[in-house]
N, C-alpha and C positions, 0 to 999 in steps of 0.2 A: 504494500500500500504506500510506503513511504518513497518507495521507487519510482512509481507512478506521481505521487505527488510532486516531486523534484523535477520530473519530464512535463511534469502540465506549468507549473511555476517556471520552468526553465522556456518552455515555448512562449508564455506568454511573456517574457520579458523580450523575447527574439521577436514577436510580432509587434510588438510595442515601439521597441528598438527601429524595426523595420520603418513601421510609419513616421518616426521621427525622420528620418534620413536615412543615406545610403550610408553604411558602416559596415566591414571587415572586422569581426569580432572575434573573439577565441571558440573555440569547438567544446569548452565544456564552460558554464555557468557556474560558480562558487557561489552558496548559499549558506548565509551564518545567521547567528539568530545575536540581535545585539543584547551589548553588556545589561544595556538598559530598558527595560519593557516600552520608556516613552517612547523610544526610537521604533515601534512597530517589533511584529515576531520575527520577519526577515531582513536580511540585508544581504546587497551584492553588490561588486564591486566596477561594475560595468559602464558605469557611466565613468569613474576615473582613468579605466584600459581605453576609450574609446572618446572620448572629449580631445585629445589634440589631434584626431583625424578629423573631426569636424570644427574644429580651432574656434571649441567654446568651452565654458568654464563647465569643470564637472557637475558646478550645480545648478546651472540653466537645463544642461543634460538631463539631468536626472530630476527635474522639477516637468521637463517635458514626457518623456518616458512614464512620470507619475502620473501626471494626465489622461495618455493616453490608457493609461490600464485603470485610470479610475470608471473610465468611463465604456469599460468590456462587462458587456453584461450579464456573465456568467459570474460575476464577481457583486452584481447588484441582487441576485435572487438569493431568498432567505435556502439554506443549506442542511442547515441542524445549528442546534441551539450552542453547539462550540464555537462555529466560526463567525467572527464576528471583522468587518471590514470597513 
């Protein structure tokens, strides 16, 4: 399950990515869960690998990238009473 969950998480950052701009990314996605719970359950470091091929700051990057997956709507439908988004 959790295998699964890291390929659905890892696509949807790639489709994301995608819409943002054209980028040449790495082939495998690193997923950490920060120190801090305020910082959300995941963290990846993709907008920092990929911000000087599109010669902007990693956190316009990654503020766009947020956007785009706030706004995938398989992320808006209620799930079960664990995930909350």
């Amino acid at each position: 399950m959790i295998k699964n969950f890291d390929y659905q998480l890892g696509s949807l950052v790639r489709e994301a990515v995608n819409k943002v701009g054209s980028f040449t990314y790495p082939a495998v996605l690193n997923f950490d869960h920060p120190k801090e719970l305020k910082n959300g359950d995941y963290s990846c470091n993709v907008a920092f690998l990929l911000a000087p091929q599109g010669k902007s700051s990693p956190i316009v990057l990654a503020d766009n990238i947020v956007e785009v997956i706030n706004t995938t709507p398989i992320l808006n439908e209620p799930h079960n009473q664990y995930i909350h988004m």
